[in-house]
PAZAPA-4460 file (N, C-alpha, C; in steps of 0.05 Angstrom, whole numbers, plus 32768, in hexadecimal, padded with zeros to 4 digits):
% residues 143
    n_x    n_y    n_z   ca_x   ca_y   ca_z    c_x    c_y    c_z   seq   type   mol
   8304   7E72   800C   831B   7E65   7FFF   8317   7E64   7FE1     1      X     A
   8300   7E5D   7FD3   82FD   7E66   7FB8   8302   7E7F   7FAB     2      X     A
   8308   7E92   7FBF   8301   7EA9   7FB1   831E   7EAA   7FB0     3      X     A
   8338   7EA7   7FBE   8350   7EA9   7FC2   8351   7E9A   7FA1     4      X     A
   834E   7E81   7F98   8356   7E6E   7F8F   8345   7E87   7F6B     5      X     A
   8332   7E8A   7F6E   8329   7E9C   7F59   833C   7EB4   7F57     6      X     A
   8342   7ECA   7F6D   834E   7EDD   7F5C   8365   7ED4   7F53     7      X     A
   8376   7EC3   7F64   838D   7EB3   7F58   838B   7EAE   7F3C     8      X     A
   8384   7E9E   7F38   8377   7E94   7F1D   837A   7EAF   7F07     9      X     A
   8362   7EB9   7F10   8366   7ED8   7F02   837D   7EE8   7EF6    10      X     A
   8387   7EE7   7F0F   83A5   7EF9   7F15   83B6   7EE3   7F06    11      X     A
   83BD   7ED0   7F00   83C8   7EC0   7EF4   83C4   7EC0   7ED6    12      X     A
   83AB   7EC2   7ED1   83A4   7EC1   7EB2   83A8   7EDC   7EB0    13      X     A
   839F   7EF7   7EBE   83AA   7F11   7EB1   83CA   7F13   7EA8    14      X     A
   83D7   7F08   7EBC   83F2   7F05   7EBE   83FE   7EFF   7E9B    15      X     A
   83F3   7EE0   7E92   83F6   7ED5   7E7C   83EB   7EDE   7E66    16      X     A
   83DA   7EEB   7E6D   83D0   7F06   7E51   83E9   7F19   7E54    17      X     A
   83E7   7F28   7E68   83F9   7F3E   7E60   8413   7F2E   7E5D    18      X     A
   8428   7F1A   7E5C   843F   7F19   7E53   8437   7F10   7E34    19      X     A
   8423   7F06   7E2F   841B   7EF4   7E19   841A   7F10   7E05    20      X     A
   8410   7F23   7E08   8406   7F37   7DFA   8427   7F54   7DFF    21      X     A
   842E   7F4A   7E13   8448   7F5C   7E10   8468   7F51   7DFC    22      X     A
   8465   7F3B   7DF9   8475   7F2B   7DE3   846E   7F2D   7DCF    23      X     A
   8450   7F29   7DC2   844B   7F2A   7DB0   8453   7F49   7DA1    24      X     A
   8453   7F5B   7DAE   8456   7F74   7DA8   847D   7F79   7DAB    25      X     A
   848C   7F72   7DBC   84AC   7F71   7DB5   84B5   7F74   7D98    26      X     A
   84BF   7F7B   7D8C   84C9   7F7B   7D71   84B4   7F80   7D5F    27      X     A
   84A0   7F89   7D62   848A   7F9B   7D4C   8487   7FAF   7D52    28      X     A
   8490   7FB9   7D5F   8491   7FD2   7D69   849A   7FEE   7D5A    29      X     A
   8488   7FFC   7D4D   8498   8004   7D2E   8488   8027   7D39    30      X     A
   8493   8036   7D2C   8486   8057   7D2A   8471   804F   7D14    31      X     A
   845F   8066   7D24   8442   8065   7D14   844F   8075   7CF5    32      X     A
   8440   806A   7CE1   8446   8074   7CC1   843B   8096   7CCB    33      X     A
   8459   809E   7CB5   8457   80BD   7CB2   8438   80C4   7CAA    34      X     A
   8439   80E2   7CA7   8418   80E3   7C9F   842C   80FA   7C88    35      X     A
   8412   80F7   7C74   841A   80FE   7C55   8423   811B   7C5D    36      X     A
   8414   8127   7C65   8411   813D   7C5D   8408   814C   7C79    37      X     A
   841E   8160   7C81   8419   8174   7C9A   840C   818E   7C8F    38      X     A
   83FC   8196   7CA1   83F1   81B2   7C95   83E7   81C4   7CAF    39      X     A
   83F2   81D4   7CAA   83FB   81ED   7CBF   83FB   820E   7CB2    40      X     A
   83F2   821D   7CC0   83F2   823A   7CB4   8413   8243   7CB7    41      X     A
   841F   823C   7CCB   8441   8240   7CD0   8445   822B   7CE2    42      X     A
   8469   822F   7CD7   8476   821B   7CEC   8489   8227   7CFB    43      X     A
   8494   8220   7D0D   84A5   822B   7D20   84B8   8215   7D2B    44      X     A
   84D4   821B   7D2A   84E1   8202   7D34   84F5   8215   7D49    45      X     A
   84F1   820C   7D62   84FE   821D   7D78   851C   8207   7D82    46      X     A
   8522   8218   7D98   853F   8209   7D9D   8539   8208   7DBB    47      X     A
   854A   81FD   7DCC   854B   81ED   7DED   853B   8208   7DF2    48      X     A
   8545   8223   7DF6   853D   823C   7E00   851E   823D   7DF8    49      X     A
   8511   8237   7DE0   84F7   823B   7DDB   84FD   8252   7DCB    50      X     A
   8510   8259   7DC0   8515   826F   7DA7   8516   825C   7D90    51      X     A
   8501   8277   7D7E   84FB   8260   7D5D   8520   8266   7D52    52      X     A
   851D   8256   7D4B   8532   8255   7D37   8531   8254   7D15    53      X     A
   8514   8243   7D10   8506   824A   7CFA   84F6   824E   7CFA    54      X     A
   84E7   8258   7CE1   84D2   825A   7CDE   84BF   8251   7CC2    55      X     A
   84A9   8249   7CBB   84A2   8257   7CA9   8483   825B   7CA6    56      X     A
   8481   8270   7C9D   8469   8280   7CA2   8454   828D   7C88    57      X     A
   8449   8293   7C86   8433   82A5   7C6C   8428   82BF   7C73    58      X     A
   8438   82CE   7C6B   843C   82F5   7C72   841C   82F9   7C5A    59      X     A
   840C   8303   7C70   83F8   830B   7C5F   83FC   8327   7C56    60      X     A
   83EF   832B   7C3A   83E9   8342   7C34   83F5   8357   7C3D    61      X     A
   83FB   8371   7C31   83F7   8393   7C4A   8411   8398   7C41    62      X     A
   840F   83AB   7C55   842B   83BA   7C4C   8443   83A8   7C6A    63      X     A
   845B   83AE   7C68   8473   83A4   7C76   8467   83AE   7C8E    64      X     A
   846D   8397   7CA0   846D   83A1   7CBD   8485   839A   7CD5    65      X     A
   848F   83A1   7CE2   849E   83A0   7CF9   8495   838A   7D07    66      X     A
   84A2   837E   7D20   8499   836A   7D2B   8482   836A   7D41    67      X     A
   8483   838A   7D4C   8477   8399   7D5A   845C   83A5   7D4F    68      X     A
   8459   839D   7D2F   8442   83B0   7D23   843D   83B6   7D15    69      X     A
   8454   83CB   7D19   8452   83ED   7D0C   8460   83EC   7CF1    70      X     A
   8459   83F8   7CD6   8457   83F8   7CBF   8482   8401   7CC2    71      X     A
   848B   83F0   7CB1   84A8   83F5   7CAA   84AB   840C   7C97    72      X     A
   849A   8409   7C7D   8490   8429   7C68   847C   8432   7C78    73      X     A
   8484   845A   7C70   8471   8464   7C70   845D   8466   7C50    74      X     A
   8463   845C   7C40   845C   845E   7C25   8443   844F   7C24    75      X     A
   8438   8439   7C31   841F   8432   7C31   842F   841E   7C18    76      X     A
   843E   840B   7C11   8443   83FA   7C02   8438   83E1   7C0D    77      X     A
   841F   83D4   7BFB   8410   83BA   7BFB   842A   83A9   7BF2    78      X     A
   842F   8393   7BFD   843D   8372   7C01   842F   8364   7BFA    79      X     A
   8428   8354   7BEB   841D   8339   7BDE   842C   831F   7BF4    80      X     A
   8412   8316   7BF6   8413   82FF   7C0E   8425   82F2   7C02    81      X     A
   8443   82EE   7C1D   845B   82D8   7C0E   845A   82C5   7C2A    82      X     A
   846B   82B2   7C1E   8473   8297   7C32   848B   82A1   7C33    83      X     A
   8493   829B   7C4F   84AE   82A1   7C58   84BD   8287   7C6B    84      X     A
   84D3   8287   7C60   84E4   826B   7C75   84FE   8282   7C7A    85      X     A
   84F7   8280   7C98   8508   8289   7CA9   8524   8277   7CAD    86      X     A
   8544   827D   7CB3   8553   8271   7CCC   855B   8283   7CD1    87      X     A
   855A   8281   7CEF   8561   8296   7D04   857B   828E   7D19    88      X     A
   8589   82A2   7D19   85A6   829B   7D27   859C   8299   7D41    89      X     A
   85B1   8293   7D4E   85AA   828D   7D6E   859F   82AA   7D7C    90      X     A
   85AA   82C4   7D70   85A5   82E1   7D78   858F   82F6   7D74    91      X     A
   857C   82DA   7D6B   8561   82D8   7D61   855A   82EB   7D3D    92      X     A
   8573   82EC   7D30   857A   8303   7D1F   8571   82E8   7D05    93      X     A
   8563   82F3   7CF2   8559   82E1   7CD7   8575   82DA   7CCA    94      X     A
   8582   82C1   7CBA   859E   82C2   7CB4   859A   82C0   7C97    95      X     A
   857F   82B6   7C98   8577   82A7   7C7E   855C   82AE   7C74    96      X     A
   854D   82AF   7C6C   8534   82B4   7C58   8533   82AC   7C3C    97      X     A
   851A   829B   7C3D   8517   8292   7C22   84F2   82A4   7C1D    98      X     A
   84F0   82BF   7C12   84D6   82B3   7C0A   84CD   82B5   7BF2    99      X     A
   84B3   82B3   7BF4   84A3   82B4   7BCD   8486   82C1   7BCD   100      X     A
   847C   82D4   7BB7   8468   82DA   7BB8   845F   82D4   7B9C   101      X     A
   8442   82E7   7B96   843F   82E1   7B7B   844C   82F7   7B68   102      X     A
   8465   8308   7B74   8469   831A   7B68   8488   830C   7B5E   103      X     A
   8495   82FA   7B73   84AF   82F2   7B66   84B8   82DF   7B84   104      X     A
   84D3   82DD   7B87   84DE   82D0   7B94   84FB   82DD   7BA5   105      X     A
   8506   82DB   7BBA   8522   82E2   7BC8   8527   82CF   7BD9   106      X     A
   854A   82D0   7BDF   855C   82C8   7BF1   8563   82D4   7BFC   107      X     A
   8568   82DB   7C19   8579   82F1   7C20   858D   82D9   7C35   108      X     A
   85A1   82DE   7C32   85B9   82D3   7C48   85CC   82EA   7C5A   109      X     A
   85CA   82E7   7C72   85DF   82F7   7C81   85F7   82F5   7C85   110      X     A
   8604   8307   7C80   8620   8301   7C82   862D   82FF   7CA6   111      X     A
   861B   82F7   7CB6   8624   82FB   7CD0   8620   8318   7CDC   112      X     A
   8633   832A   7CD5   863B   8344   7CD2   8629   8352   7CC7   113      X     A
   8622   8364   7CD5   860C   837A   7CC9   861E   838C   7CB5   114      X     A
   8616   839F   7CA2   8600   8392   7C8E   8602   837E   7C7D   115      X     A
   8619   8365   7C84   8629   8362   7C6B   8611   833F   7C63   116      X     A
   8607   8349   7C48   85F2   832E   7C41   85FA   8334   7C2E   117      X     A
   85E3   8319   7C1E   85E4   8315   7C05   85BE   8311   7BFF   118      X     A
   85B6   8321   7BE8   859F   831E   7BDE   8596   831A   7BC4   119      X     A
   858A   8303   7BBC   8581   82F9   7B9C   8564   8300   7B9F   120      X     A
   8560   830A   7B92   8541   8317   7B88   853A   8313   7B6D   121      X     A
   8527   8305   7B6B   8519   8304   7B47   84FA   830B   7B54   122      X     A
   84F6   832A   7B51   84DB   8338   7B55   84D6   8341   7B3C   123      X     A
   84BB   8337   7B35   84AE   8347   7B20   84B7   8343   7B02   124      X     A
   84CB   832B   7B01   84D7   8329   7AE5   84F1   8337   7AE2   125      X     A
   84F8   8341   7B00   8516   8350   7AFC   851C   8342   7B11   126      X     A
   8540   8341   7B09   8550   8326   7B1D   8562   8345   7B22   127      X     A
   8572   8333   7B3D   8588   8341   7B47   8598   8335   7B5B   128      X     A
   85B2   833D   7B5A   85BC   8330   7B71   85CF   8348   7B7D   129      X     A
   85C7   8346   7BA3   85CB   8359   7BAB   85DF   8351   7BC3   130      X     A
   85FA   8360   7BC1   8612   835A   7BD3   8619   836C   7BDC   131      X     A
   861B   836B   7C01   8623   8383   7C0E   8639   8376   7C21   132      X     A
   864C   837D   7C21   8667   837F   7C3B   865A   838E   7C4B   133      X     A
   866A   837D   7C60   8669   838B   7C7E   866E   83AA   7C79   134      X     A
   867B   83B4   7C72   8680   83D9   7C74   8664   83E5   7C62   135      X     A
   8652   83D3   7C5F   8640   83DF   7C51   863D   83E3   7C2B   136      X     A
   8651   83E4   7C2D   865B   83E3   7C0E   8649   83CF   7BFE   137      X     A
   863A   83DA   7BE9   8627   83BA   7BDC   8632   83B7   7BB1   138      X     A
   8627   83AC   7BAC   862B   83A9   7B91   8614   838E   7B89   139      X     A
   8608   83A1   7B73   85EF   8394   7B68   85F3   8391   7B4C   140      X     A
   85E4   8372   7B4B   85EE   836A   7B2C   85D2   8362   7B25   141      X     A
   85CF   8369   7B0C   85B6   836A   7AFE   85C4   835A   7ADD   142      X     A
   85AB   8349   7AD9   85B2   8338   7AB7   85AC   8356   7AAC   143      X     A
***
Protein backbone atom coordinates (compact mmCIF):
# COMPACT_ATOMS: atom_id res chain seq x y z
CA UNK A 1 0.00 0.00 0.00
CA UNK A 2 2.96 2.44 0.31
CA UNK A 3 4.17 1.79 -2.78
CA UNK A 4 0.66 2.66 -4.51
CA UNK A 5 0.64 5.90 -2.30
CA UNK A 6 4.58 6.60 -3.50
CA UNK A 7 4.21 6.25 -7.24
CA UNK A 8 1.05 8.33 -6.87
CA UNK A 9 2.82 10.89 -5.27
CA UNK A 10 5.41 10.68 -8.03
CA UNK A 11 3.07 10.62 -10.81
CA UNK A 12 1.46 13.63 -9.27
CA UNK A 13 4.54 15.72 -8.79
CA UNK A 14 5.78 14.67 -12.47
CA UNK A 15 2.41 15.77 -13.52
CA UNK A 16 3.03 19.41 -11.82
CA UNK A 17 6.50 19.74 -13.33
CA UNK A 18 5.50 19.08 -16.68
CA UNK A 19 2.41 21.63 -16.71
CA UNK A 20 4.65 23.95 -14.53
CA UNK A 21 7.41 23.86 -17.13
CA UNK A 22 4.94 23.65 -20.20
CA UNK A 23 3.41 27.29 -19.29
CA UNK A 24 6.31 28.62 -18.50
CA UNK A 25 7.41 28.04 -22.07
CA UNK A 26 3.65 29.30 -23.84
CA UNK A 27 4.38 32.64 -25.31
CA UNK A 28 8.35 32.47 -25.42
CA UNK A 29 8.36 30.55 -27.87
CA UNK A 30 10.45 32.48 -30.52
CA UNK A 31 12.77 31.00 -33.76
CA UNK A 32 16.23 30.34 -32.94
CA UNK A 33 18.44 33.76 -34.07
CA UNK A 34 19.44 33.64 -37.74
CA UNK A 35 23.10 32.61 -38.07
CA UNK A 36 25.35 35.43 -39.64
CA UNK A 37 26.62 33.93 -42.18
CA UNK A 38 25.79 30.63 -44.52
CA UNK A 39 28.58 29.09 -46.36
CA UNK A 40 28.21 26.60 -48.95
CA UNK A 41 30.22 25.66 -52.18
CA UNK A 42 26.49 26.01 -54.15
CA UNK A 43 23.05 26.42 -53.64
CA UNK A 44 20.20 24.89 -55.18
CA UNK A 45 16.60 25.87 -54.66
CA UNK A 46 14.23 23.11 -56.18
CA UNK A 47 10.39 23.17 -56.65
CA UNK A 48 7.42 20.40 -55.29
CA UNK A 49 8.94 18.07 -58.38
CA UNK A 50 12.61 18.27 -56.90
CA UNK A 51 13.63 20.30 -60.10
CA UNK A 52 16.24 23.18 -59.21
CA UNK A 53 14.81 26.12 -60.17
CA UNK A 54 17.87 28.05 -58.97
CA UNK A 55 20.91 27.92 -58.59
CA UNK A 56 24.11 29.29 -57.61
CA UNK A 57 27.24 27.79 -58.12
CA UNK A 58 31.38 28.44 -58.76
CA UNK A 59 32.33 27.18 -62.48
CA UNK A 60 35.88 26.28 -61.97
CA UNK A 61 38.51 26.96 -64.22
CA UNK A 62 38.87 25.05 -68.03
CA UNK A 63 37.48 25.42 -70.94
CA UNK A 64 33.19 25.43 -71.44
CA UNK A 65 31.62 22.30 -70.84
CA UNK A 66 28.16 20.75 -71.62
CA UNK A 67 26.13 19.33 -68.90
CA UNK A 68 27.15 15.89 -69.94
CA UNK A 69 31.01 16.80 -70.03
CA UNK A 70 32.05 17.19 -73.20
CA UNK A 71 34.02 20.44 -74.15
CA UNK A 72 31.27 23.05 -75.99
CA UNK A 73 34.78 24.59 -78.02
CA UNK A 74 36.88 22.69 -79.87
CA UNK A 75 39.46 25.60 -79.51
CA UNK A 76 40.78 24.53 -76.07
CA UNK A 77 39.52 28.16 -74.67
CA UNK A 78 40.56 28.38 -70.68
CA UNK A 79 37.35 30.16 -68.56
CA UNK A 80 38.44 31.88 -65.45
CA UNK A 81 36.63 30.49 -62.43
CA UNK A 82 33.04 32.53 -62.37
CA UNK A 83 30.05 32.49 -59.90
CA UNK A 84 26.95 31.90 -61.52
CA UNK A 85 23.15 32.56 -60.25
CA UNK A 86 20.94 30.58 -62.19
CA UNK A 87 16.70 30.97 -62.67
CA UNK A 88 15.40 28.28 -64.40
CA UNK A 89 11.91 28.09 -65.99
CA UNK A 90 9.71 25.33 -65.15
CA UNK A 91 11.20 23.51 -68.69
CA UNK A 92 14.29 23.29 -66.82
CA UNK A 93 15.72 25.95 -69.63
CA UNK A 94 18.23 28.91 -67.70
CA UNK A 95 15.82 32.30 -68.09
CA UNK A 96 18.22 34.25 -66.27
CA UNK A 97 22.00 34.32 -65.47
CA UNK A 98 23.92 36.56 -63.54
CA UNK A 99 27.67 35.79 -63.61
CA UNK A 100 31.22 37.34 -62.75
CA UNK A 101 34.73 36.49 -63.19
CA UNK A 102 37.99 38.20 -62.82
CA UNK A 103 37.84 38.95 -66.43
CA UNK A 104 34.40 41.07 -66.25
CA UNK A 105 30.82 40.59 -65.62
CA UNK A 106 27.17 39.46 -67.78
CA UNK A 107 23.38 39.25 -67.77
CA UNK A 108 21.81 37.21 -70.00
CA UNK A 109 17.76 37.24 -70.00
CA UNK A 110 15.46 34.99 -72.17
CA UNK A 111 13.07 36.11 -74.12
CA UNK A 112 10.87 32.95 -73.55
CA UNK A 113 11.19 32.19 -77.31
CA UNK A 114 14.24 30.80 -78.64
CA UNK A 115 16.63 32.76 -79.71
CA UNK A 116 14.99 35.81 -78.70
CA UNK A 117 17.34 37.30 -75.36
CA UNK A 118 18.89 39.96 -74.19
CA UNK A 119 22.75 40.13 -73.20
CA UNK A 120 24.93 42.90 -71.17
CA UNK A 121 28.52 42.02 -71.11
CA UNK A 122 31.36 44.27 -69.66
CA UNK A 123 34.37 41.63 -70.46
CA UNK A 124 37.75 42.77 -70.31
CA UNK A 125 37.06 46.59 -70.24
CA UNK A 126 34.69 46.28 -73.32
CA UNK A 127 30.84 46.70 -72.64
CA UNK A 128 28.08 45.60 -74.91
CA UNK A 129 24.65 45.12 -75.19
CA UNK A 130 23.36 42.30 -77.05
CA UNK A 131 19.57 42.03 -78.55
CA UNK A 132 18.19 39.19 -80.49
CA UNK A 133 14.28 38.68 -81.67
CA UNK A 134 12.75 35.67 -81.88
CA UNK A 135 13.53 35.38 -85.90
CA UNK A 136 17.01 35.46 -84.86
CA UNK A 137 17.69 38.88 -85.99
CA UNK A 138 20.25 40.58 -83.21
CA UNK A 139 21.63 44.15 -82.91
CA UNK A 140 24.70 45.02 -80.82
CA UNK A 141 25.45 48.22 -79.21
CA UNK A 142 28.84 49.06 -78.14
CA UNK A 143 29.84 52.84 -76.19
Amino acid sequence: MKNTFAVTGLTILNLALLVTIAFDHIGSVEASSPSQVIRARGIEIVDAQAQVRASLSIIPAGPARRADGRPVEANGKIYPETVLLRLIRPDGRPSVKIGTSEQGSSIYLSGGIDPADIVLNSDGGENSLILTNRDGRNRVVKP
